[in-house]
C-alpha positions as CSV (number, residue, x, y, z in Angstrom):
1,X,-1.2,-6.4,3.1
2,X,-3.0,-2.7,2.7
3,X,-3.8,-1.5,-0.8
4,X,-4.5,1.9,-2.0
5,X,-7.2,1.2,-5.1
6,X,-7.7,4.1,-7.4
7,X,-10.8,3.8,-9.6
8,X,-13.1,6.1,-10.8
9,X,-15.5,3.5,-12.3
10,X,-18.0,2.9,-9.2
11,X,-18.3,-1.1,-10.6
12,X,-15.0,-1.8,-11.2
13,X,-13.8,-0.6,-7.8
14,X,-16.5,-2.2,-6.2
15,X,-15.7,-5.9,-7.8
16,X,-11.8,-5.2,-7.5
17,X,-12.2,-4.0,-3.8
18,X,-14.2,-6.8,-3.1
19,X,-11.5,-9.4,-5.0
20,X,-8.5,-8.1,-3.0
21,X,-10.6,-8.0,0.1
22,X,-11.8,-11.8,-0.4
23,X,-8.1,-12.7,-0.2
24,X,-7.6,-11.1,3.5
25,X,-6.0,-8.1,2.0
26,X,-7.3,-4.2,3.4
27,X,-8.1,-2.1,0.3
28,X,-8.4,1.9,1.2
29,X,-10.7,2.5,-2.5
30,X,-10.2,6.3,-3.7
31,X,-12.2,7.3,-6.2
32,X,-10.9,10.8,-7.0
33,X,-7.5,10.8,-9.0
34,X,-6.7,14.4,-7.7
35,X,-6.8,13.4,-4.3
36,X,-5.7,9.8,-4.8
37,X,-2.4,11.2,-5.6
38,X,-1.7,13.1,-2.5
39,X,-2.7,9.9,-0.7
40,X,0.5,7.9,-0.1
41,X,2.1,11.5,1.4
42,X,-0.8,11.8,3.8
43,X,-0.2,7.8,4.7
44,X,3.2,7.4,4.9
45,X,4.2,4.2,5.4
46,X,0.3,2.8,5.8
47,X,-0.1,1.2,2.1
48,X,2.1,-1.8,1.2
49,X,0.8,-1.0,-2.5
50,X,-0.6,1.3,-5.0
């Protein structure tokens, strides 16, 4: 499964990346909201979950 992760908080995202990613998922890790938004148009069909 590939996961689009929004977090501004550079530890969070880091240990929740990592989590996902120990469970053989892909995580695509955004850290600005304002751009994380526009994400899923630019992606279409490429994350399985936001």
């Amino acid at each position: 499964m590939r996961i689009l992760l929004i977090e501004d908080d550079t530890i969070l995202g880091a240990a929740i990346r990592d989590h996902i990613a120990a469970d053989n998922h892909s995580v695509d890790w955004m850290m600005d909201d304002r751009i994380a938004v526009l994400a899923p148009l630019k992606q279409a069909g490429r994350s399985n979950l936001i």
